[in-house]
DRENKE-504600 format. One record per residue (C-alpha): x, y, z; residue in three letters. Coordinates in steps of 0.001 Angstrom, whole numbers, plus 524288, in hexadecimal, padded with zeros to 5 digits. Example, Ala and Ser with C-alpha at 12.3 -4.5 7.8 and 13.67 -1.06 7.14 Angstrom:
2
8300C7EE6C81E78ALA/835667FBDC81BE4SER/
REM end
This chain:
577
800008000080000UNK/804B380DE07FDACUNK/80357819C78063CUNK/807158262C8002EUNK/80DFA831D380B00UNK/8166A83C81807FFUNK/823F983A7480056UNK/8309283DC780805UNK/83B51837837FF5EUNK/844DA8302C7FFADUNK/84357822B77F7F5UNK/83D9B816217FB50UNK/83C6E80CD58049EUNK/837107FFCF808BDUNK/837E17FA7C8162EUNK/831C87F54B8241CUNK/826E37FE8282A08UNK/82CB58036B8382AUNK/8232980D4183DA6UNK/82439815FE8481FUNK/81FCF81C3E85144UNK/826A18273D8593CUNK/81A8982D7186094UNK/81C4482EE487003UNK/811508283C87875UNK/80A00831E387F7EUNK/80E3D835A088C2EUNK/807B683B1F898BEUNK/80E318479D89D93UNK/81332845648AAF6UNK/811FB84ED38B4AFUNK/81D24853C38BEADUNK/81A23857048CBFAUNK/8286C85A888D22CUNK/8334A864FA8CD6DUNK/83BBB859C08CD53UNK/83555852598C3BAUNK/8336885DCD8B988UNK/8428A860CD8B9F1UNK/84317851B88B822UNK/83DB4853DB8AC67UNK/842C6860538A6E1UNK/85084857618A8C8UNK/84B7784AFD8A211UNK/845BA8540A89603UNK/85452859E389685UNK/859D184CF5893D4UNK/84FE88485388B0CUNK/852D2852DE88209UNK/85FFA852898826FUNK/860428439187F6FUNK/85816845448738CUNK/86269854298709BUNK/86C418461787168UNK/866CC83E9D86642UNK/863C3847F185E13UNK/8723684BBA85F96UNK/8763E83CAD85DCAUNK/86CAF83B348520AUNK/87444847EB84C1DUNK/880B28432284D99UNK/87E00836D2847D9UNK/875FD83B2583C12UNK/87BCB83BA382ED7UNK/87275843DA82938UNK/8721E85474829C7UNK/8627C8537282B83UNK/8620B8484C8383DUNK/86ECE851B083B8AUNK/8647685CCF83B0AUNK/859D68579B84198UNK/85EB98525884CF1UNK/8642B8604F84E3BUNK/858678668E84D68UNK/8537A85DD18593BUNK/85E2E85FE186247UNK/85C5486E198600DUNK/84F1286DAB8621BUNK/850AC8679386EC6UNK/85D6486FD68734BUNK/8543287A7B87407UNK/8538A87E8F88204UNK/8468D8854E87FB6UNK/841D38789F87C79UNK/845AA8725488879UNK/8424387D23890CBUNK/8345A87D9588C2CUNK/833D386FFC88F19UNK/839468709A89D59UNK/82F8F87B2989E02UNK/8247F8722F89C13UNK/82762869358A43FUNK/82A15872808B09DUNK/81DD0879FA8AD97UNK/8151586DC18AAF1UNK/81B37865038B2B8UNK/81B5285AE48A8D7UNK/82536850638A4DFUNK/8302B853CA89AF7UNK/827E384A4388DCAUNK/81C818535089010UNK/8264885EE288E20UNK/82D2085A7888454UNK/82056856B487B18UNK/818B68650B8804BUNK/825F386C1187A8AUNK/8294F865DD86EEAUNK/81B508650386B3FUNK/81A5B8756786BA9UNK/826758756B86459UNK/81FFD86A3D85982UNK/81493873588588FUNK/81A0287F2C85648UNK/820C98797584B76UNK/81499870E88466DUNK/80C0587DE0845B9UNK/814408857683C17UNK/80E018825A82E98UNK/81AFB87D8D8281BUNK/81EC187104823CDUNK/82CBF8708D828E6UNK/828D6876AA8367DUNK/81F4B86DCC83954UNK/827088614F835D2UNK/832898675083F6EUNK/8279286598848EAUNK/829BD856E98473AUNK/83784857AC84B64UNK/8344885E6885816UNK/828CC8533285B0CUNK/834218486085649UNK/83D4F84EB386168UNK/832F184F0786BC3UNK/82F018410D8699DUNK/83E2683C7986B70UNK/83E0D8442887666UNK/8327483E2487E8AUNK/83867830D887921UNK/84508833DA87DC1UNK/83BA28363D88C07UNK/8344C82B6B88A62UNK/8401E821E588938UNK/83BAF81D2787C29UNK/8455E818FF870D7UNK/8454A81E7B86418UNK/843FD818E88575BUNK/850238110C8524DUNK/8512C80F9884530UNK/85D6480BA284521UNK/8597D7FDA1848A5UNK/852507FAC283CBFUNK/857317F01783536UNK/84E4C7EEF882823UNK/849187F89581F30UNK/83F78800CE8269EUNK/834E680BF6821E7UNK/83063814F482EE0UNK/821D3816FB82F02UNK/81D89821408387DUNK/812CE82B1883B70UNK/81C7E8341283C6CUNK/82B768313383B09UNK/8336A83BCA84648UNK/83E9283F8A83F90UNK/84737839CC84D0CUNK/8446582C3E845A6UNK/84DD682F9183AEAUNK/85897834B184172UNK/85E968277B84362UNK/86C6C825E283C4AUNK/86907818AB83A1DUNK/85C0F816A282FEAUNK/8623B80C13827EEUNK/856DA80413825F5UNK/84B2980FB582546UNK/846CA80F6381A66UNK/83BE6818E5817EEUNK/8326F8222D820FAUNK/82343820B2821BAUNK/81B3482B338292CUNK/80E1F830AF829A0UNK/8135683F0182D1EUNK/81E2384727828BCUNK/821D184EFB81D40UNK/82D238531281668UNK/8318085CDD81E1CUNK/8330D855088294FUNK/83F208520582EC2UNK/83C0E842A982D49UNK/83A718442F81F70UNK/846EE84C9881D56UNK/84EBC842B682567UNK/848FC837A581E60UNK/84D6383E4D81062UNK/85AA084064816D7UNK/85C018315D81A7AUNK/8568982F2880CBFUNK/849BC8256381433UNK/83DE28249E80A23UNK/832B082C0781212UNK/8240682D3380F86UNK/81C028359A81895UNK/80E17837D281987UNK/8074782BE4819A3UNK/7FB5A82BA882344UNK/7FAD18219982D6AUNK/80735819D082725UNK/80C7C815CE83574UNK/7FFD48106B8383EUNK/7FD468061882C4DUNK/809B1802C582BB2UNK/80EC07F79A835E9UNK/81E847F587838CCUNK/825D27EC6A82F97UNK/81BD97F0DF823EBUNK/8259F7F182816CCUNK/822537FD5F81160UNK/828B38041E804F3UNK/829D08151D806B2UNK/82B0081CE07F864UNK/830EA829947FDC6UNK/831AD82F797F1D8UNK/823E982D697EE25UNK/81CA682EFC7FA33UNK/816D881FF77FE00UNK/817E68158680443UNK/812FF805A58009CUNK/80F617FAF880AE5UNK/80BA97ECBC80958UNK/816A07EA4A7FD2BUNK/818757DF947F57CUNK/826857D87C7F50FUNK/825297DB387E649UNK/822B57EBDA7EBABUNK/82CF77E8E77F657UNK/837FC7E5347EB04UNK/832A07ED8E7E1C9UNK/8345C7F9ED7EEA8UNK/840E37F4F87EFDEUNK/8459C7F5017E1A8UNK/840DF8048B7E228UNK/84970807897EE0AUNK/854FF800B67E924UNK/85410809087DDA4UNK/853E9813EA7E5D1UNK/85E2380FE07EB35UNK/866AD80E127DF88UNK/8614F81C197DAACUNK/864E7823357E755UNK/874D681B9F7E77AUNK/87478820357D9F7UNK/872CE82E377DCB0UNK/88192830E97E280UNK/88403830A47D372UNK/87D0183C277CFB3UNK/881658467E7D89FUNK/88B3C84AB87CFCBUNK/88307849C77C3D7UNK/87DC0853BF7BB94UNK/86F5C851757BB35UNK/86C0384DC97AD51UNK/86175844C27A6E7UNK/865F5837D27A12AUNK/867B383FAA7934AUNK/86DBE84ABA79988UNK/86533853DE79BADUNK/869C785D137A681UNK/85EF485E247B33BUNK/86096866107BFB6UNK/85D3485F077CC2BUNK/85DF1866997D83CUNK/85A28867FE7E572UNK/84F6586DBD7EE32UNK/8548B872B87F9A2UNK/84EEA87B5B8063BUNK/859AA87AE380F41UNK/86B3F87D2F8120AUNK/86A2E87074817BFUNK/8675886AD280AEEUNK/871BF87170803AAUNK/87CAA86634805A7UNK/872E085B338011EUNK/8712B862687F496UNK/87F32866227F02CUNK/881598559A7F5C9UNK/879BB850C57EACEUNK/87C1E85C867DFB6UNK/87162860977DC41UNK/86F0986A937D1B4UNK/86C38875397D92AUNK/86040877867E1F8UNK/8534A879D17DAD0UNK/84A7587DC57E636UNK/84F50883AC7F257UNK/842A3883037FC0BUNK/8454688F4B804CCUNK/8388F88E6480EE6UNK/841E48848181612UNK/84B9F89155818FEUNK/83D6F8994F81F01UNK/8373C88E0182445UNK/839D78894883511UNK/83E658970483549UNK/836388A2B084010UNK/83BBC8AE70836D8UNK/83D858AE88827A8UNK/84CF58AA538238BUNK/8552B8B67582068UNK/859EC8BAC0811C3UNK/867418B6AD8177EUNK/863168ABB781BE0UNK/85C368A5C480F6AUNK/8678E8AD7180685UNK/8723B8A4BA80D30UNK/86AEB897DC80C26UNK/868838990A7FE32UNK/878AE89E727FC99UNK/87CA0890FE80159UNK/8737388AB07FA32UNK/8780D891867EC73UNK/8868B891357F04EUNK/886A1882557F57AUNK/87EF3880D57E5CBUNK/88BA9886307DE90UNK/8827988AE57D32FUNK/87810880A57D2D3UNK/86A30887507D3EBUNK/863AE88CDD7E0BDUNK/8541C88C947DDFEUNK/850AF8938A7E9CEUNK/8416F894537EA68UNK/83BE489FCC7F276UNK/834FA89D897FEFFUNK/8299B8919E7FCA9UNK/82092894D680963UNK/81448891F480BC8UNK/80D2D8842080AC9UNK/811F887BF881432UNK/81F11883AA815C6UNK/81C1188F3281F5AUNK/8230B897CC827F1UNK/81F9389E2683600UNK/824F08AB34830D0UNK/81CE88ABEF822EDUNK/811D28AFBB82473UNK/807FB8A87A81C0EUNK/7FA458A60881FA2UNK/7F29D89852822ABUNK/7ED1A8944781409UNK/7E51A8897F81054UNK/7ECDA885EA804EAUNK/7FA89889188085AUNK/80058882787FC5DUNK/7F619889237F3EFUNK/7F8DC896227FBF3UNK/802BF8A1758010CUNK/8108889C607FF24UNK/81D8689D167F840UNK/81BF28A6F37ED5AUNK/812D58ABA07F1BEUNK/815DB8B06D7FE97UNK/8231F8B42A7FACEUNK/81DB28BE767F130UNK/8146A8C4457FBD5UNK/8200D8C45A80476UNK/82A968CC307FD0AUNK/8338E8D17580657UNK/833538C2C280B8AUNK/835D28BC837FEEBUNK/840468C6DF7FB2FUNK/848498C176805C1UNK/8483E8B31180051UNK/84B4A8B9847F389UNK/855C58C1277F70FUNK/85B708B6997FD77UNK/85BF68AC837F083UNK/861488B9B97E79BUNK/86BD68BACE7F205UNK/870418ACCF7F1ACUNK/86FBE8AB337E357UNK/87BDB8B3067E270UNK/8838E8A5D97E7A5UNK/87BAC89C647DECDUNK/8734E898607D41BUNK/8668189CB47DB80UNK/85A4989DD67D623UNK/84B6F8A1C07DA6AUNK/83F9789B317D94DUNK/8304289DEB7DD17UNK/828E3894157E598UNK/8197E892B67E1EBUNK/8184989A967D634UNK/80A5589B507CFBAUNK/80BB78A7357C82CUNK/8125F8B0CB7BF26UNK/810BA8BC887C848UNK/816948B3E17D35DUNK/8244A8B27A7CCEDUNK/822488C1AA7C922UNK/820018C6547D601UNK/82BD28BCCC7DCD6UNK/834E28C2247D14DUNK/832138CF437D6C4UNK/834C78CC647E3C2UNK/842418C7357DE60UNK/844F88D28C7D89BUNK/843E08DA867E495UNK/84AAC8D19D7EBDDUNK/856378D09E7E1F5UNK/854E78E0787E2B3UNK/856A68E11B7F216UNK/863718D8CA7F0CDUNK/867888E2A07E3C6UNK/867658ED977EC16UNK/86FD78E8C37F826UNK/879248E3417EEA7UNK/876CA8D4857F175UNK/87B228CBAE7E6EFUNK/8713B8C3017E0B8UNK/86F738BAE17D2D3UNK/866AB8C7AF7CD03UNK/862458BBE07C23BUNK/85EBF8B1C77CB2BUNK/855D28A6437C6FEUNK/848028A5FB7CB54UNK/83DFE899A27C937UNK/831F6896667CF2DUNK/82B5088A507D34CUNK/821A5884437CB4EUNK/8190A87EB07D58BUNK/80AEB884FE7D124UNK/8042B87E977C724UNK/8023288C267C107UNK/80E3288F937BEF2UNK/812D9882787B930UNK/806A7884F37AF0CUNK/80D16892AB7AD38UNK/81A8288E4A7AE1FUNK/81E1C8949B79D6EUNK/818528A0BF7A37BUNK/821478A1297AFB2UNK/82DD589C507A9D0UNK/831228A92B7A3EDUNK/830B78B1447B0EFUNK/838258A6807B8B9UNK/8475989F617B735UNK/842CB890657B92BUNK/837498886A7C018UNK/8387A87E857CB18UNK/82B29876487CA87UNK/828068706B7D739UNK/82072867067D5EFUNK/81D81865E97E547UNK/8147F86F887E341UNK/811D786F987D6F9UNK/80C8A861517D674UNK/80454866C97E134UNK/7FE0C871557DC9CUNK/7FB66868B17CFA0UNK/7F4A185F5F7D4B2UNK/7EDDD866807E263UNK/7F4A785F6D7EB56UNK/7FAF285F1D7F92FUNK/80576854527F69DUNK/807FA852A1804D8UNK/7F86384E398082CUNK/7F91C83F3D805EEUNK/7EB24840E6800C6UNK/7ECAB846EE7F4AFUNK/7FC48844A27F31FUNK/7FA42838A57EA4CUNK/7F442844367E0B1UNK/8032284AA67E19CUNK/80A33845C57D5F4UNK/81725848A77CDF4UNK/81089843007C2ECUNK/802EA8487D7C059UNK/801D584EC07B371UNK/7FD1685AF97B61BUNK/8088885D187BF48UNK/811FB8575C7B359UNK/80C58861B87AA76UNK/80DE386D087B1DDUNK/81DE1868C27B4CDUNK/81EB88666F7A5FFUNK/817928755B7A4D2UNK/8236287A8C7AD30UNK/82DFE871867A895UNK/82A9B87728799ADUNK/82891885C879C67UNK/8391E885EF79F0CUNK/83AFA87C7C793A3UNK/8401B888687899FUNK/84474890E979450UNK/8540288FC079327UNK/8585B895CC79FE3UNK/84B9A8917C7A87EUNK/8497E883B87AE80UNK/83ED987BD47B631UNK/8425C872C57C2A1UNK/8393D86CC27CA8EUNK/83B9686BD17DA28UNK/8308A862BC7DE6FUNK/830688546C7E25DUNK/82D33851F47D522UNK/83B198557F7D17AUNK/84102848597D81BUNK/834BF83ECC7D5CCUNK/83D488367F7CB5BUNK/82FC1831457C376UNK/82D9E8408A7C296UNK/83C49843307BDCEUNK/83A6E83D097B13AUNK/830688446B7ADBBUNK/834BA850A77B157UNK/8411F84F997A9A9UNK/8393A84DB279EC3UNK/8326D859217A158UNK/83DB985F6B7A0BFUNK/84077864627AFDFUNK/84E6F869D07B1ABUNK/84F9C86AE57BEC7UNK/84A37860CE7C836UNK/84BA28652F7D7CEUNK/84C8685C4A7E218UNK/84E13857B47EFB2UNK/85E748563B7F1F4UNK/85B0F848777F4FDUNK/85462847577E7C7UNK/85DCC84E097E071UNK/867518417E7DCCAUNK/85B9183A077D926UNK/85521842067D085UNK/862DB8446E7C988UNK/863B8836927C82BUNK/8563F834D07C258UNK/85A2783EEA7B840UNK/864778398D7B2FCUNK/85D1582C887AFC9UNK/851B6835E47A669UNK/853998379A79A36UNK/84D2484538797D0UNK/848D38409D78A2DUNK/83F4D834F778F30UNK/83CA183D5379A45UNK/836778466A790ABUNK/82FD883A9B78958UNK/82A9D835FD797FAUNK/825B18432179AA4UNK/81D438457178FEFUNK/8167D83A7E790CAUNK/8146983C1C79EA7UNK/80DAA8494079B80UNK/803208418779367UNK/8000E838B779F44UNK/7F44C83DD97A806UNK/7F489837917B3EDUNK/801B283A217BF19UNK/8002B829A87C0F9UNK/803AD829397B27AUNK/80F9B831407B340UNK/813A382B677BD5AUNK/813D381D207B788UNK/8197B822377AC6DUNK/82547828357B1F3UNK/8255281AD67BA71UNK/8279F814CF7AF3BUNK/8327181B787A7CFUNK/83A2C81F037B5ADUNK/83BB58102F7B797UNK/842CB80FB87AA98UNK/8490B81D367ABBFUNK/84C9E81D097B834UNK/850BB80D7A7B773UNK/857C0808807C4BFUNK/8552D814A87CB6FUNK/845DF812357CA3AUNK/
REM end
């Protein structure tokens, strides 16, 4: 049987069904009648916290990788915080309670404050702070924690909800993949999982209660599913696709020095998306060509005040100097949606997506959108830098931010700041309207970036994170194909223009085929992706990827196209299918 969830990456996997379950039984708040036995406590929650401080500290120094390394930081400085503990020695003079009942009162404030703001990173750090308190009142309560490090065959975790503490292990040899019904991308569970490269599939209702222990399951990461109750002919048939995987991902060492070209030559850009200096080293690790969408709502977002000029002009330096030439695409602030801050001011809406963000409020904020801009003009003196338009629907829109980019470049003329006066500037294609439009707009802009995140969405009406409707979210539908094709041809006979695309649909390799054969240039990916997708290029010929994509735009159904390209990336693609 298959359940469909959310996608988080990272390959395939079949193994054993393990589930747990991390929740803390309830327990009664005891009451303390003598000074004695409150300062009793107040020591024992001293201790408590420092042994958990410990093995965070332990965990740190053991972990290989920069994001456990980061985590386990963020946790011991959460719980360094005197405030912290002083609020919490507070409650239990003034309440006279025991130190559990402290420690769960605090922490919870703390997880709601975070779990109020509406923004999709905040509230998932609200997670971490519950996945700290619960090791806490374990660490009271005397019970063990999970040890993975004992597992001996190929294992897939199944959870309501997997704490990130699970993962922070330095021994996962034998997990294999990640089940839960919550989470999301953001979450620090799913970013560990993509850094330990564990196929993960969130989302999927009630999972941890139909499923029983020792169940062999098989988890698509890449596609979003999972399948129970297999065949042995499935179970080989699972295992052939890993070990092709497999073979594809050892074969990708190869291509980091590689020019990204088509099997008949043809010369492609694949680069990066990017959001953070953190990521910088992973990018220049596996040479990319350059970074095709720099997301900068992660530099304004768990922030109280809005990041200074200076501030954003010195991230985006490093970022063009570390490139050595390669392309910048920095795209101007994308707020609104799920992505808000505590210090912009935009109003409750019932259609957020549909409503007040990006673009928009950028060009009824001037003087605030003047500072982003100043900032990218100012850092593409030290690179190849270029500017591009989130959520474009119109004309007027790219009139109206062109303005505001002239006054900005004006304020740096006249203090004498040094800036590329002939910078680049794209815009998103992301609006069905403008991808109908997109001959009309490609005079007034320097390239498109479709992306197709949005875009698909839009198209078709809807949410691709509500499991209802998601199985309606597809690379492949036609009308989706026609309006890339729409955008892909308005650049074709512009010489010094181009069109990339930075969504998913970028790295989905059924998708690839076809869009080489549309005739995409650029193709913008996840750093993780970025070997892969190179890969997958160079086995496409462009000419039968032309032949494959016109007859795909004569098939009316997404099912269709998606056979289709089944079929020919089997025999494109060959071992690596």
């Amino acid at each position: 049987m298959k359940y469909l969830g959310n996608k988080v990456g990272n390959g395939l996997a079949l193994g054993k069904v393990y589930i747990i379950n991390t929740k803390i039984p309830k327990i009664k708040t005891r009451n303390l009648t003598t000074v004695g036995a409150i300062n009793k406590e107040k020591e024992d929650l001293k201790q408590i916290i420092e042994k958990v401080s410990k093995d965070y500290e332990s965990l740190e120094n053991e972990a290989l990788e920069d994001e456990i390394k980061q985590l386990c930081n963020f946790y011991k400085i959460l719980l360094s915080s005197n405030s912290l503990i002083g609020t919490m020695e507070e409650v239990i003079a003034k309440e006279k309670c025991d130190k559990i009942t402290a420690i769960t009162k605090v922490m919870k404030q703390k997880e709601e404050e975070l779990s109020l703001v509406d923004n999709a990173y905040l509230k998932e750090r609200s997670k971490d702070i519950e996945d700290v308190t619960n090791k806490l009142i374990r660490k009271a309560l005397g019970i063990k924690e999970i040890d993975l490090s004992r597992l001996d065959e190929d294992t897939i975790l199944v959870a309501e909800e997997i704490s990130p503490s699970v993962l922070l292990s330095n021994n996962l040899k034998y997990v294999k993949g990640i089940v839960s019904e919550l989470g999301g991308k953001t979450s620090h569970v799913a970013i560990l999982a993509s850094t330990l490269g564990i196929p993960s599939v969130f989302g999927i209702k009630e999972i941890s209660k139909t499923l029983n222990d020792d169940d062999i399951i098989y988890v698509n990461g890449n596609e979003g599913y999972i399948e129970t109750n297999l065949t042995e002919t499935q179970k080989k048939n699972i295992k052939d696709k890993i070990r092709k995987e497999e073979l594809l991902k050892n074969s990708l060492i190869e291509m980091k020095d590689k020019k990204s070209r088509t099997k008949d030559n043809q010369k492609l850009e694949i680069t990066a998306n990017a959001g953070e200096l953190s990521e910088l080293d992973k990018l220049l690790e596996v040479n990319c060509d350059g970074i095709g969408l720099f997301r900068t709502e992660f530099l304004f977002l768990n922030r109280s005040i809005p990041p200074t000029e200076d501030y954003l002009f010195n991230i985006y330096k490093s970022f063009a100097e570390k490139l050595n030439g390669k392309p910048l695409i920095i795209r101007t602030l994308d707020i609104g949606g799920d992505k808000k801050c505590p210090y912009i001011d935009i109003k409750e809406e019932q259609n957020p997506f549909l409503g007040y963000r990006a673009i928009r409020y950028c060009l009824d904020n001037k003087e605030f959108f003047k500072v982003s801009l100043r900032a990218i003009l100012r850092a593409s003196k030290y690179g190849n830098v270029k500017i591009m338009y989130p959520m474009i629907s119109s004309l007027e829109e790219i009139y109206k931010a062109n303005e505001i980019l002239d006054e900005a470049k004006a304020d740096l003329a006249s203090k004498n700041i040094p800036f590329n006066k002939n910078i680049k500037v794209g815009i998103m294609i992301e609006v069905p309207s403008t991808a109908i439009v997109a001959d009309m707009l490609i005079d007034e802009v320097d390239f498109f970036s479709i992306g197709t995140n949005d875009l698909i969405q839009y198209t078709v009406a809807v949410d691709r994170l509500n499991p209802t409707v998601s199985g309606l979210y597809s690379f492949y539908n036609p009308g989706v194909i026609r309006l890339i094709k729409n955008t892909i041809d308005a650049v074709k006979d512009k010489k010094s223009k181009f069109v990339g695309m930075c969504g998913e649909m970028a790295a989905d390799p059924l998708a690839i085929i076809l869009l080489v054969g549309l005739g995409l240039q650029e193709f913008s990916v996840n750093a993780s992706m970025v070997l892969k997708v190179k890969k997958l290029i160079s086995l496409i010929d462009s000419n039968e990827a032309k032949d494959i994509a016109n007859k795909i735009l004569k098939l009316k159904t997404a099912k269709e196209v998606e056979t289709y390209l089944d079929s020919k990336a089997k025999k494109i693609y060959g071992k690596y299918y």
